[in-house]
C-alpha positions in Angstrom: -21.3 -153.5 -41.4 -19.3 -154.9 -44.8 -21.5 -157.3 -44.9 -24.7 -155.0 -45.1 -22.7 -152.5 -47.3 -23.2 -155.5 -49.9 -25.7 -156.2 -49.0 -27.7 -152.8 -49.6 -25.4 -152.7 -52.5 -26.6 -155.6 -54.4 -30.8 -155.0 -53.4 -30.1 -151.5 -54.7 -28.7 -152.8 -57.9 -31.5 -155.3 -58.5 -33.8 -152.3 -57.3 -32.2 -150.1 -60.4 -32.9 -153.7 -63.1 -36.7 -153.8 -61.7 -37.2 -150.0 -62.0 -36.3 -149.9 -65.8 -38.0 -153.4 -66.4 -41.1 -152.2 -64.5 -41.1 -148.6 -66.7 -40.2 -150.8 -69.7 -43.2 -153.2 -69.1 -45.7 -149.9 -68.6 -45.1 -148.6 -71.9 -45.1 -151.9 -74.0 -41.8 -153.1 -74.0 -40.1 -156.4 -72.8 -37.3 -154.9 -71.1 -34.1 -155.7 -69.8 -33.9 -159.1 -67.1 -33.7 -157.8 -63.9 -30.4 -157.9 -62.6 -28.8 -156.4 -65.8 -28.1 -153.4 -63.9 -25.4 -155.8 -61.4 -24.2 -157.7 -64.9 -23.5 -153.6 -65.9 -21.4 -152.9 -62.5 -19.8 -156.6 -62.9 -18.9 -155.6 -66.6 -17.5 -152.0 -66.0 -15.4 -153.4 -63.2 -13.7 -155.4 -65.9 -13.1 -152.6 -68.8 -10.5 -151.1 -69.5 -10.1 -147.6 -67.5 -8.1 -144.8 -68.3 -8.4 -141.0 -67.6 -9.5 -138.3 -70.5 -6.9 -136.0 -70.6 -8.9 -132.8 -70.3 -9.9 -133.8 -66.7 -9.1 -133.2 -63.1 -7.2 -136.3 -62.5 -7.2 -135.8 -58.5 -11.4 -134.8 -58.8 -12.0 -136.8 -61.2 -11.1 -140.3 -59.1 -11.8 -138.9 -56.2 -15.3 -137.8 -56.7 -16.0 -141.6 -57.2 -14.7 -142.3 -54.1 -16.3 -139.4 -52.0 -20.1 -140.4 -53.3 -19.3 -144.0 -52.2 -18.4 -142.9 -49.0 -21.3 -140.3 -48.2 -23.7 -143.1 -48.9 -22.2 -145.4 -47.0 -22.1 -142.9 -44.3 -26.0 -142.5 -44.5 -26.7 -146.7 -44.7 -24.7 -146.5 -40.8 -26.5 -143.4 -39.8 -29.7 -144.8 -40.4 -28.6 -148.1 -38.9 -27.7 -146.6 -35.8 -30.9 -144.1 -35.3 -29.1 -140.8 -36.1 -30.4 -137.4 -36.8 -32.6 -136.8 -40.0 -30.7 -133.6 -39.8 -27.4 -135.5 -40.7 -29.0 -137.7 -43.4 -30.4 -133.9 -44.9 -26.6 -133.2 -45.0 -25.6 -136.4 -46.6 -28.5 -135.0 -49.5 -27.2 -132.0 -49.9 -23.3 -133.5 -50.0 -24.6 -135.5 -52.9 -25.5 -132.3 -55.0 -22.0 -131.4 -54.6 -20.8 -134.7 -55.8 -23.0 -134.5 -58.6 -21.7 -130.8 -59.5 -17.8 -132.0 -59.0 -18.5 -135.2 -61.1 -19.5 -132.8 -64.2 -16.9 -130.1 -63.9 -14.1 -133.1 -62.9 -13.9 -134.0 -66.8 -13.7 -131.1 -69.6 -16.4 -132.5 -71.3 -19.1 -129.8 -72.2 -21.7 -132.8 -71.8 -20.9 -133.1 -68.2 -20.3 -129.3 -67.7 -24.3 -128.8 -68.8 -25.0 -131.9 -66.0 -23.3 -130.2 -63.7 -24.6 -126.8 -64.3 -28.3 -128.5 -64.1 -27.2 -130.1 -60.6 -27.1 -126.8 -59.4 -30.3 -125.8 -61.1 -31.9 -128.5 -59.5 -30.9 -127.9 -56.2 -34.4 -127.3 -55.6 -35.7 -130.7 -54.8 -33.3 -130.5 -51.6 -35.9 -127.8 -50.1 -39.2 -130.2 -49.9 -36.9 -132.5 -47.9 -36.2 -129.6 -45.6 -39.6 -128.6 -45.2 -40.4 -132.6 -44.7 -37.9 -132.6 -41.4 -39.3 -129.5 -40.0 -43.0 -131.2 -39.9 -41.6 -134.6 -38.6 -40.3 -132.5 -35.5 -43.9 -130.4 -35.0 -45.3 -134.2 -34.4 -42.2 -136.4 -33.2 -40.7 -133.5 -30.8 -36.9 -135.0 -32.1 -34.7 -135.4 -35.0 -33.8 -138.8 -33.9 -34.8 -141.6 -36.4 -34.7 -144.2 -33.4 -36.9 -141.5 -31.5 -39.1 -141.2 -34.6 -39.7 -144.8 -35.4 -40.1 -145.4 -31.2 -43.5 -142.2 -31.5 -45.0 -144.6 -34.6 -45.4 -147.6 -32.4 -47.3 -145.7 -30.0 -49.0 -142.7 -32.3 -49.5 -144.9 -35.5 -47.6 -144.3 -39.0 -46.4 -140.4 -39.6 -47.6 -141.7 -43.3 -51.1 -141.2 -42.5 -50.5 -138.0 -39.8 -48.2 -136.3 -41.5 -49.5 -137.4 -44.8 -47.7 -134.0 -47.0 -44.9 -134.2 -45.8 -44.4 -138.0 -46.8 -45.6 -136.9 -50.4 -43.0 -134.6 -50.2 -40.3 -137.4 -49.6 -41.5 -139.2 -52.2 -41.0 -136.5 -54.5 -37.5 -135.6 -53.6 -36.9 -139.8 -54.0 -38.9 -139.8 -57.3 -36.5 -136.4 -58.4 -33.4 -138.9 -57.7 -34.9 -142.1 -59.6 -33.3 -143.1 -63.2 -35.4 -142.2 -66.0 -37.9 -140.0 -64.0 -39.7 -136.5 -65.0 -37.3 -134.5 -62.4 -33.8 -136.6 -64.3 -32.5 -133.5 -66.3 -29.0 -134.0 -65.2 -28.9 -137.3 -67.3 -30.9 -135.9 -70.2 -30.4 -137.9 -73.2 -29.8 -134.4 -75.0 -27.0 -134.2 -72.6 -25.7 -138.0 -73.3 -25.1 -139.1 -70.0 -25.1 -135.5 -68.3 -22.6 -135.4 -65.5 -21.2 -139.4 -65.8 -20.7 -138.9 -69.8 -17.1 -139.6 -69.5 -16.9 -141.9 -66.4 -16.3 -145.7 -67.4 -14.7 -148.8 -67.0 -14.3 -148.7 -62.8 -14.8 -145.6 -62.5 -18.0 -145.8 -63.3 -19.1 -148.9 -61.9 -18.2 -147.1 -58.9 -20.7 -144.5 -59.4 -23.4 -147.7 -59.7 -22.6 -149.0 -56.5 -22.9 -145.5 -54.6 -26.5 -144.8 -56.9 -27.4 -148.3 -55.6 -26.8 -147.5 -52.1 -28.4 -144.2 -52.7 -31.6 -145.8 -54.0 -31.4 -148.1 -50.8 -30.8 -145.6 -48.4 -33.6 -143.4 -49.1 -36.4 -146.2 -49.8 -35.2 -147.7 -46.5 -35.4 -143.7 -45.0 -38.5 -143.3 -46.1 -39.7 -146.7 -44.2 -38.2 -145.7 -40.8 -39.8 -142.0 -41.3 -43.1 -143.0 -42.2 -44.4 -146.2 -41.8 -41.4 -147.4 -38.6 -39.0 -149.9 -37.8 -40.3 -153.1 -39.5 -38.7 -156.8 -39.9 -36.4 -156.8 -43.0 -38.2 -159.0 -45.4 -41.2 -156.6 -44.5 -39.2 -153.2 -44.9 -37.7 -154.6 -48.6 -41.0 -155.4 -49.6 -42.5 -152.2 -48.4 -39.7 -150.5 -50.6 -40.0 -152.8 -53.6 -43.9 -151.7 -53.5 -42.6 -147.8 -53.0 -40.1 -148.5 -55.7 -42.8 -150.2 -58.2 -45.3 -147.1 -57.9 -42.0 -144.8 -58.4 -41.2 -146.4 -61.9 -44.9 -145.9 -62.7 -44.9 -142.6 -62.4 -41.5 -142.6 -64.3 -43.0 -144.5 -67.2 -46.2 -142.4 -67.5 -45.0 -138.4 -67.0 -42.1 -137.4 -69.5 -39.1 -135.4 -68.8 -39.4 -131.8 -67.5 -37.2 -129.0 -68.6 -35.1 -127.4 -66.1 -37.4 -124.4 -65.8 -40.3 -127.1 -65.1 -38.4 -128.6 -62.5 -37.9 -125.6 -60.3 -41.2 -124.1 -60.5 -43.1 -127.6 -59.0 -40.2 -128.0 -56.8 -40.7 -124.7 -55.5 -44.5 -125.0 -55.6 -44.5 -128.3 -53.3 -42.4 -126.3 -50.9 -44.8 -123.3 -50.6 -47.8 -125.8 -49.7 -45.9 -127.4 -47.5 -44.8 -124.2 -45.5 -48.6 -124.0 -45.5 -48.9 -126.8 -44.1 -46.7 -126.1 -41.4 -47.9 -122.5 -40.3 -51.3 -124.4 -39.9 -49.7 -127.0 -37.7 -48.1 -125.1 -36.0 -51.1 -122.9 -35.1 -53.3 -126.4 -34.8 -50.6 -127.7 -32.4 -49.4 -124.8 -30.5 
């Protein structure tokens, strides 16, 4: 399991140097090499790290730890053919890291990251929605169960084709850079990790790494099934690519923004639903 931990670690980190070299390359730039994102963890390791005064000492270390943790949590649960339920948890725990991480500080810049953590608490409901159709087709919340009905039934990708766009939405609402990324608004500095460095905050890298890893590699098992592992990373280097493209063409939303298309993508997917579950008794 360690060894995987790294494993998922260092793909999600080279996952995170291809997204902003693949947005930088859309819009006419060179870019950054590819693994500068794992030269970035490597170097924070190294700095020097202290704590600001005006912070939660206790929340503000162990926030770091507790994001690590929930991710790593979700890399076994996946592993091991859990409930889609529990990995739903795991999403929602990560709001409330993102929320402690902001108010763990003093710093107003994290305060307004944290406050738009809450705000866009929204992007957890189309993932909601997502599990309730998987179970109108699948009959279980069981990820082994799921991936065991696509080798008979075909890809939920193409049957359940809505709620797949809806997982890709709430994926694309947790990429770097992306339309939905108003807790790390530049007007915000670095929203809610502003005043994490030095370890600290190259442990936030490796859990965002993870995190980037866990729900590419989610959205496989989900949709398309259990596939050999040079297939599956290549699948999610392909969902990842398309990701960064819509990051590079669609600029930020505000808050407000976010919500309302948030909210709108859940209403046509409760549609969607009602209809299947009229369709399908």
């Amino acid at each position: 399991m360690i060894e995987y931990l790294l494993f998922a670690t260092f793909v999600g980190l080279l996952f995170h140097g291809i997204h902003r070299k693949v947005i930088a390359r859309v819009q006419g730039r060179p870019g950054p090499p590819i693994w500068q994102e794992i030269l970035h963890t490597l170097k924070f390791s190294f700095k020097q790290t202290w704590i600001p005064k005006t912070a939660s000492q206790t929340l503000f270390v162990g926030i770091v730890f507790v994001a690590i943790g929930i991710w790593s949590g979700a890399l076994f649960l996946l592993l091991s053919g859990g409930s889609i339920l529990l990995l739903f948890a795991v999403y929602l725990l990560h709001k409330i890291v993102e929320h402690g991480m902001g108010l763990s500080t003093g710093s107003p810049y994290t305060k307004f990251g944290a406050i738009r953590s809450v705000i866009s608490a929204a992007s957890e409901l189309p993932l909601l929605v997502t599990v309730v159709a998987i179970y109108f087709f699948t009959r279980s919340l069981s990820i082994a169960d799921i991936a065991a009905y696509q080798e008979v039934n075909g890809p939920l990708l193409i049957l359940a084709f809505p709620a797949a766009v809806a997982m890709y939405l709430v994926i694309l609402s947790k990429m770097h850079y992306g339309p939905f990324s108003i807790i790390e608004a530049k007007e915000i500095v670095s929203g809610n990790v502003t005043e994490h460095f030095g370890v600290w905050r190259a442990g936030i890298e490796v859990a965002y790494a993870l995190k980037t890893y866990v729900l590419l590699y989610a959205f496989v098992l989900i949709f398309i099934g259990a596939l050999p592992l040079w297939l599956t990373l290549l699948v999610m280097l392909i969902i990842l690519v398309s990701l960064s493209f819509v990051c590079a063409v669609t600029p930020m939303l505000s808050p407000y923004d976010t919500v309302t298309i948030q909210s709108l993508v859940t209403g046509a997917l409760v549609i969607y639903i009602v209809i299947l579950g009229v369709v399908m008794g």
